[in-house]
C-alpha positions in Angstrom: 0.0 0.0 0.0 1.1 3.2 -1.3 1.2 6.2 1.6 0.8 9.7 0.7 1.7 12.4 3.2 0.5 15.7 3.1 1.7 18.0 0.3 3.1 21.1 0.8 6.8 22.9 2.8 7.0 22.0 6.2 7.3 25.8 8.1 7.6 24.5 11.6 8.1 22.4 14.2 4.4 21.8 14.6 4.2 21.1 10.2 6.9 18.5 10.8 5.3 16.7 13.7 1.8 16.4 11.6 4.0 15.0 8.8 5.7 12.7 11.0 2.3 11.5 13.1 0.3 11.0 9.4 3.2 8.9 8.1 3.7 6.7 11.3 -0.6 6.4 11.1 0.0 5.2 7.7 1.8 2.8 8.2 0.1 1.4 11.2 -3.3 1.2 9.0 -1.0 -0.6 5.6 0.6 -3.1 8.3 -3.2 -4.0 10.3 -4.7 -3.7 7.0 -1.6 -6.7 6.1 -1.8 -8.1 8.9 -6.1 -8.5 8.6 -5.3 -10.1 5.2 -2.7 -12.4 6.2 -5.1 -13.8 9.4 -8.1 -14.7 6.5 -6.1 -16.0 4.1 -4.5 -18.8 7.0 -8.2 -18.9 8.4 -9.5 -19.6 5.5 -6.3 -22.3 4.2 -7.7 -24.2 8.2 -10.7 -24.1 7.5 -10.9 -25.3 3.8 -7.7 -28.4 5.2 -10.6 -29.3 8.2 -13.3 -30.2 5.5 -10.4 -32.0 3.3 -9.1 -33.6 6.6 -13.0 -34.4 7.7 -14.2 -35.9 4.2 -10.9 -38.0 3.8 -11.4 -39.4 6.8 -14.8 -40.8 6.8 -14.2 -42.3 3.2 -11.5 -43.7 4.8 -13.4 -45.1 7.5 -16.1 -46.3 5.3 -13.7 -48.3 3.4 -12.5 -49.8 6.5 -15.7 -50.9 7.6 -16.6 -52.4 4.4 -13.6 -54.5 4.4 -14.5 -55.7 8.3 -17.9 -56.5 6.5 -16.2 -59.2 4.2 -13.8 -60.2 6.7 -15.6 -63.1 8.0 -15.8 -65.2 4.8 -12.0 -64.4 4.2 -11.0 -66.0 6.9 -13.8 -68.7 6.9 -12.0 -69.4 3.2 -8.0 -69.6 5.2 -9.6 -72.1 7.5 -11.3 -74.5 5.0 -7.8 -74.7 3.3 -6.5 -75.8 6.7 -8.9 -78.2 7.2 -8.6 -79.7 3.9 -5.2 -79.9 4.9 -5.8 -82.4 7.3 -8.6 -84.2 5.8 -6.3 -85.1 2.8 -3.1 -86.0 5.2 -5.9 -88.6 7.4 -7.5 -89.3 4.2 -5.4 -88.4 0.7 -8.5 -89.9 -1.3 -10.6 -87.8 0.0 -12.8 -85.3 -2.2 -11.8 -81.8 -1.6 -14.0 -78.5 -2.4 -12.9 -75.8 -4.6 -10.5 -73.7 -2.3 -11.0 -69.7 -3.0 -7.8 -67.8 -1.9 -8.9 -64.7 -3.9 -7.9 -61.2 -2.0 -9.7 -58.0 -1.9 -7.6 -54.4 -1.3 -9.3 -51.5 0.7 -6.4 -48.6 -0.2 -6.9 -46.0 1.9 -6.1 -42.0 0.8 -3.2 -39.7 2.8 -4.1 -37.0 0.0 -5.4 -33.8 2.3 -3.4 -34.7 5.1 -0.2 -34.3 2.8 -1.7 -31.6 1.1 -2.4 -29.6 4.2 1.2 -30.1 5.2 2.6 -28.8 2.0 0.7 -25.7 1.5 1.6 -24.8 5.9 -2.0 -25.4 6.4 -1.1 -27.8 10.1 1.4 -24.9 11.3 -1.4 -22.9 11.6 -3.7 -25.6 14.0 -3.7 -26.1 17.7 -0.9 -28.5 18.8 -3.5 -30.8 19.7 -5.7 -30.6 16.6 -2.3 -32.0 14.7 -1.5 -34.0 17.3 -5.2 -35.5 16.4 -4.8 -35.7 13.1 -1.4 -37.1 13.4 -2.4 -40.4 15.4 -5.3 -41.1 12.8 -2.6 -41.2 9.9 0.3 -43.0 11.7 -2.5 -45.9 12.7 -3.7 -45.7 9.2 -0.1 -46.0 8.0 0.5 -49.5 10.2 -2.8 -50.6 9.2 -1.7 -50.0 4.7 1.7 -51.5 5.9 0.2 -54.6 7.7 -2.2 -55.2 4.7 0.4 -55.3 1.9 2.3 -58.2 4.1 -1.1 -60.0 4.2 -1.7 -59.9 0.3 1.7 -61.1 -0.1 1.1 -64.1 1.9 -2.5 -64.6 0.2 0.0 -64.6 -3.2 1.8 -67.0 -2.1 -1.5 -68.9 -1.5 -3.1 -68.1 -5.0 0.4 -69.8 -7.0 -0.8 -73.1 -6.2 -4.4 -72.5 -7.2 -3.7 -74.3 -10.6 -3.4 -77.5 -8.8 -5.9 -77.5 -6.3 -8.9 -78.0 -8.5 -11.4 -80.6 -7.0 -11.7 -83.7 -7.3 -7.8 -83.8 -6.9 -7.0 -81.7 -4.1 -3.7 -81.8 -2.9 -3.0 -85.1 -4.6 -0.6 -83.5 -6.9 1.7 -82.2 -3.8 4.5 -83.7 -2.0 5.0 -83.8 1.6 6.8 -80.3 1.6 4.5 -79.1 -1.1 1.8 -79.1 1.2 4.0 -78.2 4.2 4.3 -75.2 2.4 0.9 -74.5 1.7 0.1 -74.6 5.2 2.9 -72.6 6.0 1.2 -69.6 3.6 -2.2 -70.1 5.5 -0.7 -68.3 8.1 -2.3 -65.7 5.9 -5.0 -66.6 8.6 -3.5 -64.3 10.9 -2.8 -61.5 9.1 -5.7 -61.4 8.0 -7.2 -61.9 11.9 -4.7 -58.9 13.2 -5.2 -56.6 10.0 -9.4 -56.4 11.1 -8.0 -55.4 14.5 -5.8 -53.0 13.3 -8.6 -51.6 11.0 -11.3 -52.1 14.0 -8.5 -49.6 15.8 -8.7 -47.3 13.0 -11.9 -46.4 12.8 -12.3 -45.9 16.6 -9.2 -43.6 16.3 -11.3 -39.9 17.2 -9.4 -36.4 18.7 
């Protein structure tokens, strides 16, 4: 802001004080004026990362709770590949079922919390607003961590899908074959601790 003191010579004492007083009033009124701006534009940048923050979160959490939703046959399908396990090692002529290993992904998004990092949107919170925020994404970031080892391990299960088709079962396996196979049921637990870690998740609140 451009500041214009009066025009004219300055003849006295009392001429240069009125000078002096209208350009230190100037400048008081450009730097609140600043100031005013500066305080709307960062209320505004919080209020507009809350909503992000809010909406990401709840998508987030919706996602969650539809995975816990089809949870229960996902592991019902881990333990019927352990029991055929042991119904072929008691009985290797034994009809087995077709065994599903198939694995669903529920990715979560970190989008506004990263954006409202980058554009200094969080330095302007309350400590414990971010502090808030923060736990919800560190527990989100354990629970995308723990869900990438489980669909490795239900990999491992789906390469030997190609030889599992009934009526054969695990008649084409050897001893450490199968020994194997069990060994990537473990996928079991995973699968078990990843719906706690999600359960966790989406009780996380400030």
């Amino acid at each position: 802001m451009d500041i214009h003191p009066s025009q004219g010579p300055i003849r006295s004492f009392k001429d240069f004080v009125l000078h002096l007083l209208t350009v230190v009033i100037g400048i008081l009124i450009a730097l609140s004026l600043e100031g005013l701006l500066e305080w709307h534009h960062h209320r505004s940048l919080v209020q507009e990362a809350r909503s992000n923050l809010a909406s990401e979160i709840r998508e987030n959490r919706q996602r969650l709770a539809k995975g816990l939703d089809s949870a229960p046959d996902a592991e019902q399908r881990l333990k019927a590949t352990i029991e055929a396990i042991d119904n072929y090692r008691r009985k290797p002529t034994a009809r087995t079922s077709n065994l599903d290993w198939s694995y669903g992904l529920f990715p979560l998004n970190a989008t506004a919390w990263s954006t409202a990092k980058s554009t200094g949107a969080v330095s302007y919170m309350d400590y414990s607003e971010v502090q808030g925020y923060t736990r919800v994404y560190v527990v989100q970031d354990q629970f995308l961590s723990l869900q990438q080892r489980t669909l490795e391990k239900w990999l491992d299960l789906q390469k030997w899908g190609t030889r599992t088709s009934p009526p054969d079962g695990f008649s084409k396996f050897n001893s450490a074959e199968l020994a194997e196979v069990e060994d990537d049921s473990a996928a079991l637990i995973h699968t078990q601790t990843e719906e706690s870690i999600a359960r966790f998740t989406i009780r996380a609140v400030f």
